[in-house]
C-alpha positions in Angstrom: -28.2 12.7 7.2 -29.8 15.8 5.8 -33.5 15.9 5.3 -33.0 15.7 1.6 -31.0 13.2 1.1 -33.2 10.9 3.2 -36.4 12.3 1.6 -34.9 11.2 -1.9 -34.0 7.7 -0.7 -37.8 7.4 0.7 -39.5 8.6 -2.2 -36.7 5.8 -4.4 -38.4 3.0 -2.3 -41.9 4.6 -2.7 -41.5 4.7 -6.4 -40.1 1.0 -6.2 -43.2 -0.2 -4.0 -45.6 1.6 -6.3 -43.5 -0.1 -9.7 -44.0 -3.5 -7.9 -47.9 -3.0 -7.1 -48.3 -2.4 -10.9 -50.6 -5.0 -12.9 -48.7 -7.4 -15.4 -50.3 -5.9 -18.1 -47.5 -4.7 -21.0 -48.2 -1.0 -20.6 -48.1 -1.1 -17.0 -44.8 -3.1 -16.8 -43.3 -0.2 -19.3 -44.8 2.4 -16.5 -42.9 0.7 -13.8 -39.6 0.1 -15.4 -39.4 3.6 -16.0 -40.9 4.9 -12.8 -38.1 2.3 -11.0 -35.5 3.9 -13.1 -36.5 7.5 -12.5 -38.0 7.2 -8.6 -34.4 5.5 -7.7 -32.5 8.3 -9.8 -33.1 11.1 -8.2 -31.8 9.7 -4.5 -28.6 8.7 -6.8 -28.2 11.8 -8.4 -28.8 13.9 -5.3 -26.3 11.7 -3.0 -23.9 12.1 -6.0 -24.1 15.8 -6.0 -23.1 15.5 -2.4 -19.9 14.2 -3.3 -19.2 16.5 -6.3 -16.0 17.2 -7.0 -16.5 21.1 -8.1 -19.5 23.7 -8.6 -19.9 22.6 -12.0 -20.3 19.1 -11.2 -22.7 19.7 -8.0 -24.9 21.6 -10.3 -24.9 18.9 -13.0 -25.6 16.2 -10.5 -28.6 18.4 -9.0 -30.4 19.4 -12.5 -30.0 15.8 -13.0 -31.9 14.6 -10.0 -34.2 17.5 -10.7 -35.1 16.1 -14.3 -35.6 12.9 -12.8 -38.1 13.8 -10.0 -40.2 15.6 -12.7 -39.4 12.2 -15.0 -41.4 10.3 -11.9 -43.9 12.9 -10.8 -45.0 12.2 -15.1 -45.3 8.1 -14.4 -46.8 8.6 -11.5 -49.7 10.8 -13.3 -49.9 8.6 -16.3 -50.6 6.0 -13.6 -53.2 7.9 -12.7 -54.9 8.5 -15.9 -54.5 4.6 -16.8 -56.3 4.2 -13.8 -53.5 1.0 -12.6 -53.8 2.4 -9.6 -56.1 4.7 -8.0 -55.1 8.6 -7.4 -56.0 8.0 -4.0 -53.1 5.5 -3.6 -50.4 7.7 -5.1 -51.8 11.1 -3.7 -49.0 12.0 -1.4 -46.3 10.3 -3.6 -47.4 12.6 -6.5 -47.2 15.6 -3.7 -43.5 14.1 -2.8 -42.4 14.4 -6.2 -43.7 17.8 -6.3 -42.2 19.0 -3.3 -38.4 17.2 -3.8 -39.0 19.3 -7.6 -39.1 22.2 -5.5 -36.6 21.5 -3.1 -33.7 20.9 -5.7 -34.8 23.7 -8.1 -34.1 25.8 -5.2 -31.1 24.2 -4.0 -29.6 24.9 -8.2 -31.1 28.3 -7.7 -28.7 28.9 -4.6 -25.7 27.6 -6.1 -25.8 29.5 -9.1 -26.1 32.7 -6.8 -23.1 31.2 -4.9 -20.7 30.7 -8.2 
């Protein structure tokens, strides 16, 4: 398994585990529906890319997952700045989303060279 596919499916069950610590409170149920949506996106999106069918469609798939990872790294923040969980807690999540943002604009910046 390559390390990026297997860092995307870790940070999806990070992001699900975070979404379930959440508090019951309205705004923080919105927070983790959306951070459960996005978190478990990008490990889709990437796998999906995997199996594209052309360039086209393995660049789709990636700017995708790309949009999603920066979708999470926001809930994660907000979060934060709600103070539903502390910044301590999501430090190196936050840092994961940062880090898989990089990883697949690079990997979009590649294949466009390729083309």
């Amino acid at each position: 398994m390559s390390e990026l596919l297997s860092r995307t499916r870790t940070f999806a069950l990070r992001c699900l585990q975070v979404a379930d610590a959440l508090p019951s409170k309205a705004g923080a149920r919105a927070i983790a529906a959306q951070l459960a949506r996005s978190g478990t996106s990008v490990a889709a999106n990437y796998r999906s890319a995997r199996r594209a069918r052309s360039k086209a469609e393995f660049c789709s798939k990636l700017n995708i997952a790309l949009e999603e990872a920066d979708e999470s790294h926001f809930w994660l923040g907000l979060i934060v700045e709600a103070r539903y969980l502390p910044a301590a807690k999501l430090q190196k999540l936050i840092q994961e989303a940062d880090e898989l943002t990089a990883m697949l604009v690079a990997s979009l910046k590649t294949s466009r060279l390729n083309k």
